[in-house]
N, C-alpha and C positions, 0 to 999 in steps of 0.2 A: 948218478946224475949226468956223468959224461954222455950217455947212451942216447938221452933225450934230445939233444943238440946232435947238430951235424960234425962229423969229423975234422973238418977243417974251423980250425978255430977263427978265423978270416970270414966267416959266412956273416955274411947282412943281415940280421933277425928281428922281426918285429911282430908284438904279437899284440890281446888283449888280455886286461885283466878286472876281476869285476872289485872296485874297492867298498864295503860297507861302510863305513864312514862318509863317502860320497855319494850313496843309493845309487852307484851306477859302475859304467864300463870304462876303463884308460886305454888308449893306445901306449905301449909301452917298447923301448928298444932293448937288446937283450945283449948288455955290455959286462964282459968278466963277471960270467954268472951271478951277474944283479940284475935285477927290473926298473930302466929307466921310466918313468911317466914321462911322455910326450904329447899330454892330450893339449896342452894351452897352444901347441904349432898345430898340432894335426889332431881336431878334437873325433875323430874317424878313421877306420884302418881306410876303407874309402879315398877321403883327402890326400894320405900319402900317395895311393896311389896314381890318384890324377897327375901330380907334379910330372914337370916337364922331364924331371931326371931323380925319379926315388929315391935310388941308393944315395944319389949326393945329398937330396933333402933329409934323409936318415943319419946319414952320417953328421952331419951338422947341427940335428936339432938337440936340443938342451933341453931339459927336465928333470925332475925330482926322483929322486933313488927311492921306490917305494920296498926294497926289502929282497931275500937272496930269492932267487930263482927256485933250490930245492926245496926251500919252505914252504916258498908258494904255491909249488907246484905238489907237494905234500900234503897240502889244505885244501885239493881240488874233489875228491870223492866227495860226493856227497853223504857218503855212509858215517863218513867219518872227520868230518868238514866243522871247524869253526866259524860259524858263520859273521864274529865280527870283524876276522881278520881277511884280507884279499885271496883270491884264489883265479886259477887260469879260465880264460873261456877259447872259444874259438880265435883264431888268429883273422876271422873276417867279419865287417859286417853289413853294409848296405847292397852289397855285390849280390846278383842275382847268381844262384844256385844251379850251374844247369850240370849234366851229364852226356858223354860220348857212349854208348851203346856198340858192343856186337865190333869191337875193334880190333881184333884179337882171333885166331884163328878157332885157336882151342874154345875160347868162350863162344864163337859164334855155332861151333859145333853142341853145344851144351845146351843155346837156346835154340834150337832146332829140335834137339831131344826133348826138351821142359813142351815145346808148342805138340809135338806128336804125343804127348805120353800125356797131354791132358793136364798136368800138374801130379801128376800119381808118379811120385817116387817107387814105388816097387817095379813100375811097369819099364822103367828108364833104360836100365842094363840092356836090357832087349834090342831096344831103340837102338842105342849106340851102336851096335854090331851092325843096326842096319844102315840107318844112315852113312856110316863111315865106307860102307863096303858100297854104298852110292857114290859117294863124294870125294874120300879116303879121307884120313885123319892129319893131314898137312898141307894146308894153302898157304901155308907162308909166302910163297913164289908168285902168289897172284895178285896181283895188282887189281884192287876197287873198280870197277868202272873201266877197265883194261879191256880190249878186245879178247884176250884168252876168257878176260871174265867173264864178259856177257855171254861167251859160246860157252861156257859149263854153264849158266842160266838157262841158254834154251836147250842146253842138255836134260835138264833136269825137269824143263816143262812139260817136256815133251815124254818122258821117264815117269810124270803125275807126283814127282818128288820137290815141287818149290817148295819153297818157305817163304813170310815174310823177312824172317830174319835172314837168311839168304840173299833177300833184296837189300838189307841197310848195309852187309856182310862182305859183299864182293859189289853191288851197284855203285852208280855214281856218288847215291847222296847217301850223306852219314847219318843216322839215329842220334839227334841231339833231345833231349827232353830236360823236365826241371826237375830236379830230385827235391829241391825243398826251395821255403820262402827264404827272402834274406833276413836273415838275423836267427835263421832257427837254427843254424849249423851248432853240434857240440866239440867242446877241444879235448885234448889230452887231459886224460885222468877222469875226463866224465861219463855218466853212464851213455851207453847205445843202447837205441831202442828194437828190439825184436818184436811183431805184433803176433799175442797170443794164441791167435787163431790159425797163425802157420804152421806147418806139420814139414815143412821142407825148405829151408833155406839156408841163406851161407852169408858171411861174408865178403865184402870186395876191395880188397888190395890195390889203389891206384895212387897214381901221380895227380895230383890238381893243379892247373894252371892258374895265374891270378891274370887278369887281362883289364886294362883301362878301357873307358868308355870309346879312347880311340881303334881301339883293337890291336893296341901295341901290349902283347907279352911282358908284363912288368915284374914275375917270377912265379914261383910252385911252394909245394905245401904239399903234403900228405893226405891221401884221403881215403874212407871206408862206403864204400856205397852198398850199405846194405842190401840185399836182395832175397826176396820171399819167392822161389823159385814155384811155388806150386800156385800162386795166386797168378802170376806174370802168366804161367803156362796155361792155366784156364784159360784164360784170353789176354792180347795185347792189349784190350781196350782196358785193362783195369792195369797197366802198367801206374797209373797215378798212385792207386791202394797198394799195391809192391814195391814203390819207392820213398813214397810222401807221406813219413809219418813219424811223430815224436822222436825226437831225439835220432832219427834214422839216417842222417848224414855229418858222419865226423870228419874233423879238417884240423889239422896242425901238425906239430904242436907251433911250429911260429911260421910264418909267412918267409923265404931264403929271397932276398929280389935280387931283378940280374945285376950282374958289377963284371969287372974284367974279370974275377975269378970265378963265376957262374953265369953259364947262360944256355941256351938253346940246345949247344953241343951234348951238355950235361943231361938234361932234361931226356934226350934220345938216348941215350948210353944206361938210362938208372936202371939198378936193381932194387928192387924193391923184395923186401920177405914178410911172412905172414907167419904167425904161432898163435894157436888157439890153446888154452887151455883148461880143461873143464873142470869142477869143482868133485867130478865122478874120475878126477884120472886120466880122462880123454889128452891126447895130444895132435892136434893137428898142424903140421909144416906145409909151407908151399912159398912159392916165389912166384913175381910179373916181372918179365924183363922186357923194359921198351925197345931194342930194338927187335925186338918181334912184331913190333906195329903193327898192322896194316896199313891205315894211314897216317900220315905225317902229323906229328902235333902241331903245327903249323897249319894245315888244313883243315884239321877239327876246330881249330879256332877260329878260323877264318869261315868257318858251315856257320859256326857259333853266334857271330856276332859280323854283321854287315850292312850290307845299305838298304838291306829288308829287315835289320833286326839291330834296332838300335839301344844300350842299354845304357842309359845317361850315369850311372853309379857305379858302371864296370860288371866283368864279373867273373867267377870263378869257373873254371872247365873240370870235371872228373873225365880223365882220358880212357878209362875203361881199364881191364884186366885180363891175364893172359890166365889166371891163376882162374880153376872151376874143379872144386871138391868133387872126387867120384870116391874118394875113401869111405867105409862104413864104421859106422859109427856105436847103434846099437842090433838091429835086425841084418842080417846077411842081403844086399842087395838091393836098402834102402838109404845109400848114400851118408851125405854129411847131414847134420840140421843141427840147430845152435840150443840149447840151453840154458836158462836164468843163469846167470853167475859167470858163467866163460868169461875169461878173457884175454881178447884180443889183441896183437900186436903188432903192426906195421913198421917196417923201420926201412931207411934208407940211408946210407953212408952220407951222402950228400944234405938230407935233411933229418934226418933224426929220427925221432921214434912216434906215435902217435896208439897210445894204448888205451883202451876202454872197457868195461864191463858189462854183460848184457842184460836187460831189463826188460821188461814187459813194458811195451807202449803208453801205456795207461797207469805205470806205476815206476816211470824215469821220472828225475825231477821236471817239476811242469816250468814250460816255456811262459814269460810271461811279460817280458820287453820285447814290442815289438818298435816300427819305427817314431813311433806315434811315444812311448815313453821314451825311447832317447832320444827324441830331442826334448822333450820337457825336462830331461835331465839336464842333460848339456847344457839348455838356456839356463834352468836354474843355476849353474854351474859358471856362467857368463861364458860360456866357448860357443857359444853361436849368436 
């Protein structure tokens, strides 16, 4: 259980959970591995975070002990889920859903391969030889939008070798998109959604930002942004179908907000790791380490949310991944691709662990509160 949680027992935790008895969802604080209910102060992970000062309004608020932490968090599968006792969800939820894109050197070289190779894993290997002997395999040292930058742009134009990912890659402006609606996110212990029709995709290992409607960074969280690497590569235009779909964006297991002992610093420095492991055997390793950025978490957030893009409910940022599978898996030369059953696991010292099982899109359990039933719960409930 220790694993689940962040290392420092001092971390500010707050998460959700869904109680049956209540036909609905608790914001909950996460004190000496027990689950405080804090829904009658903050009847929304939302509300807390609007507060002028989170962590103080966390720390102070008062609620109802609904029961230990590993129990709950033990009732979470749905495979094997009691369904009239509480179980974990997401740590967010009115918060728009968005993602940073192509942030990452390694990964931007990965969607450069996925857009030339058409979405044909077999054809990739190739690619990369070529590509890299274009561009080489380390822009760590270049700066977004940097005058070096833009002169290896019209290097490349001119060479018949752009990309668009190229453009969100090294240009001025960042790849922000929405990976999913609010309230679709899944948390720890529940299943992810793979869609059945992919023949090539992976995993994504990131850090998530929690951001208020002010655009003030109010902490992080864990997060999976799944990625269907053959459908994106057919074309950018169907990035929505390769990102937005059942169950295809995990976030937890609990929300860390900043305090003197976590903040920004933290955030740039995480390590993050990744272990797949398949029900054939398979084991896949890998790690994201943010300070490999390219750009600043600070300034994806700031692309994110501004005076052209206002999101009254807040919301969460996936800052992208350094981490991009070229191990094989079953045929020599066709990569990673995921599997029913895998499972997933992220972790980071700082925040904990966030692990999930993979599922068929169409056969994850079905999403079916959206905003429109939480509030009629909640009112029924008298908390709004």
């Amino acid at each position: 259980m220790n694993s689940l949680l962040p290392a420092d027992p001092r971390a500010l935790l707050f998460g959700r959970v869904f109680r049956p008895t209540l036909g609905g969802p608790s914001v909950v604080a996460v004190r000496n591995g027990r689950l405080i209910d804090i829904s009658r102060t903050f009847p929304t992970a939302r509300d807390l975070c609007e507060q002028v000062d989170p962590a103080a309004s966390l720390r102070a608020a008062a609620g109802e002990d609904i029961g230990d932490l590993a129990d709950i968090h033990a009732n979470t599968d749905p495979a094997s889920r009691d369904p009239s006792r509480p179980w974990l969800l997401s740590p967010i939820d009115l918060q728009a859903v968005k993602a940073a894109g192509v942030t990452f050197a390694t990964s931007l070289l990965e969607r450069v391969i996925e857009e030339k190779a058409r979405g044909d894993a077999g054809a990739a290997a190739a690619i990369r030889v070529q590509v890299e002997s274009l561009v080489g395999n380390d822009l760590r040292a270049l700066r977004p939008g940097s005058p070096e930058a833009m002169a290896l742009k019209a290097a490349l134009i001119q060479a018949g070798a752009w990309s668009q990912y190229l453009e969100v890659g090294i240009g001025p402006d960042a790849e922000i998109f929405t990976k999913g609606q609010p309230l679709s996110t899944v948390g720890a212990g529940m299943e992810i959604g793979v869609h059945p029709a992919s023949t090539w995709n992976n995993p994504e290992p990131e850090l998530v930002l929690v951001i208020a409607a002010s655009g003030r960074i109010v902490g992080a969280t864990l997060g999976n942004d799944v990625n269907l690497r053959d459908v994106e590569g057919r074309s950018a235009l169907l990035l929505g179908k390769a990102k937005d779909n059942n169950a295809a964006a995990a976030v937890g297991p609990f929300v860390r907000l900043f305090d003197d002992g976590y903040g920004l610093a933290d955030v740039r420095r995480a390590e993050i790791t990744l272990r797949v492991e398949g029900t054939d055997g398979y084991v896949l390793e890998g790690r994201s380490s943010l300070s490999r950025i390219s750009r600043d978490p600070v300034d994806l957030a700031a692309q994110a949310i501004n005076s052209h893009h206002a999101y009254p409910d807040g919301l969460v940022l996936y800052l992208g991944t350094l981490f991009a599978p070229v191990q094989d898996r079953d045929e020599p030369g066709r990569g990673f691709t995921h599997k029913t059953g895998d499972v997933v696991t992220i972790a980071c010292d700082e925040l904990g662990t966030l692990s999930n099982r993979v599922a068929p899109t169409d056969k994850v359990e079905k999403w079916t509160m959206g905003a429109g039933g939480l509030m009629r719960n909640l009112a029924g409930r008298g908390l709004v």
